[in-house]
C-alpha positions as CSV (number, residue, x, y, z in Angstrom):
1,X,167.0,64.2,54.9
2,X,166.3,63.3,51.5
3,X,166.4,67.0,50.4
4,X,169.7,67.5,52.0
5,X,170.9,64.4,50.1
6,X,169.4,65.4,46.6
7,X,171.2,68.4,47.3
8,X,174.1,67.8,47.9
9,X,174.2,65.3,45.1
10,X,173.1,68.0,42.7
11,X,175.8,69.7,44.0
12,X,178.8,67.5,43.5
13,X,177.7,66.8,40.0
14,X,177.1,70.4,39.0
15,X,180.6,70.8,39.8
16,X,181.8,67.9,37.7
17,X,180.0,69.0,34.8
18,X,180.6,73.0,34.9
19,X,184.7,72.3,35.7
20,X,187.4,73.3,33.7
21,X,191.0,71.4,33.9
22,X,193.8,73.1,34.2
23,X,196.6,71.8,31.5
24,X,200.2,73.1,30.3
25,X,200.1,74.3,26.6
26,X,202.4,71.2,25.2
27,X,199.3,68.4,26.4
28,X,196.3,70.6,24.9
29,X,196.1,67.8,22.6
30,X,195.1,65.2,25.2
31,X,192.0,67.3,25.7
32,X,190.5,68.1,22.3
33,X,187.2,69.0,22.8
34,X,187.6,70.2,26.6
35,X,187.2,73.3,27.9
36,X,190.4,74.4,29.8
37,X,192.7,76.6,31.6
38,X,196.2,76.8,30.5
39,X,199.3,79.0,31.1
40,X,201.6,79.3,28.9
41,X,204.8,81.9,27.4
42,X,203.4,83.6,24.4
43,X,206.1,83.4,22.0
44,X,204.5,84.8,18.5
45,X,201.6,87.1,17.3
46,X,200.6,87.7,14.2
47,X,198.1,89.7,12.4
48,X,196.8,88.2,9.0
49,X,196.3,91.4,7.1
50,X,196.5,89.9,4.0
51,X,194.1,86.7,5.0
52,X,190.3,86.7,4.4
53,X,189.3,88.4,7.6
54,X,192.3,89.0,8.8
55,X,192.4,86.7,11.9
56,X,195.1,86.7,14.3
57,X,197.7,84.1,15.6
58,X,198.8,83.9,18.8
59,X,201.2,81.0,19.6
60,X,201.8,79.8,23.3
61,X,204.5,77.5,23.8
62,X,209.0,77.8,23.3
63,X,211.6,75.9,21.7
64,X,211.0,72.9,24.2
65,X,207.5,72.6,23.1
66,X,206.7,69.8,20.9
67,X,203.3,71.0,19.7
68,X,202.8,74.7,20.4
69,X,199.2,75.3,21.1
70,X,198.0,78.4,18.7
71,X,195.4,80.8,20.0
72,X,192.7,82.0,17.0
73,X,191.5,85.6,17.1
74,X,189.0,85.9,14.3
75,X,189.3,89.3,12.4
76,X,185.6,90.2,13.5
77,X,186.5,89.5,17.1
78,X,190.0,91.9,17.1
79,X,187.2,94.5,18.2
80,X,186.5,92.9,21.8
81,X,190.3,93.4,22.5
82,X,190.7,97.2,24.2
83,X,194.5,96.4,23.1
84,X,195.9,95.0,20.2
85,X,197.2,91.6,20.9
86,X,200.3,92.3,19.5
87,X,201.2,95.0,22.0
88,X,199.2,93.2,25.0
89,X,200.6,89.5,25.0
90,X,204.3,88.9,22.9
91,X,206.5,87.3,26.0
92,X,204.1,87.7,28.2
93,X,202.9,84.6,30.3
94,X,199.0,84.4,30.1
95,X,196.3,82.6,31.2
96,X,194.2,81.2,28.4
97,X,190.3,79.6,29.0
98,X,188.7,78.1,26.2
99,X,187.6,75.0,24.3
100,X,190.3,73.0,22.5
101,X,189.7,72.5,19.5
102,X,191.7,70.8,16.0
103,X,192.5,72.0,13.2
104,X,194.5,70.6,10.3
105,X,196.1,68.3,12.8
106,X,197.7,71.3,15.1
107,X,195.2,72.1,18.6
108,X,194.0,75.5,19.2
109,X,191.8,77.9,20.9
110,X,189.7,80.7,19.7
111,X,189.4,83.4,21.2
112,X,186.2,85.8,21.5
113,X,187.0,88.3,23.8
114,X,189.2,89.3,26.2
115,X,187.8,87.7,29.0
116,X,189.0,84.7,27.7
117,X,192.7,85.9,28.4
118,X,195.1,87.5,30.8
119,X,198.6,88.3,31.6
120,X,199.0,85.6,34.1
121,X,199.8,87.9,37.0
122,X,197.1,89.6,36.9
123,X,195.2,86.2,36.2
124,X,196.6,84.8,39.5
125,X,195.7,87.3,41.8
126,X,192.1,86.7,41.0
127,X,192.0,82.9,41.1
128,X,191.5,81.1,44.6
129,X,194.7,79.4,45.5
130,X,193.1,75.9,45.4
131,X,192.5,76.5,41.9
132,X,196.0,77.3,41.3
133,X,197.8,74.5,42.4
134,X,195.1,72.0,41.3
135,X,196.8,69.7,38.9
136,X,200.3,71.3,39.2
């Protein structure tokens, strides 16, 4: 009986600690330091050429938004992308998962691969439906 308890336990709290919240882009910035889920409009890409390492900017949020939440693709990272953002996310809605993080006052998320992004349809056919309507 004990075993089953310990368990089960082990269980809950594994679940606790290895969950991600799902959150709307415009309250990112109540979870700095989280890891989350969010889906939002991708309204703006750009492509730093002219910046050391050229990073790019993805911005997820629209006019209503207070604080749009900005996406960070290092430069080095543009390689782990079989499309270029540009062409694979402007008014698309996607599903973003990462840590949020802040930087000079505005939240963001950087993104390392692709994995860590998808066109939200596509995103929602592959998430279990409790998942999607947790928190919404």
């Amino acid at each position: 009986m004990k075993k089953i308890f310990s368990f089960i336990l082990a269980a809950f709290f594994s679940s606790i600690t290895f969950s991600q919240t799902w959150t709307r882009p415009g309250e990112a910035a109540k979870h700095i330091g989280d890891s989350i889920i969010i889906i939002g409009f991708v309204t703006k890409v750009q492509h730093l050429t002219g910046r050391k390492e050229a990073p790019t900017l993805v911005t997820i949020g629209d006019k209503n938004e207070i604080e749009p939440l900005t996406l960070l693709i290092p430069g080095a990272d543009r390689q782990n992308f079989t499309q270029t953002p540009e062409t694979a996310y402007l008014n698309q809605y996607v599903q973003v998962t990462g840590r949020v993080l802040l930087y000079k006052g505005k939240t963001q998320i950087t993104l390392y691969s692709e994995k860590q992004i998808s066109i939200a349809r596509d995103a929602m056919l592959n998430t279990p439906i409790r998942d999607r309507l947790r928190n919404f």
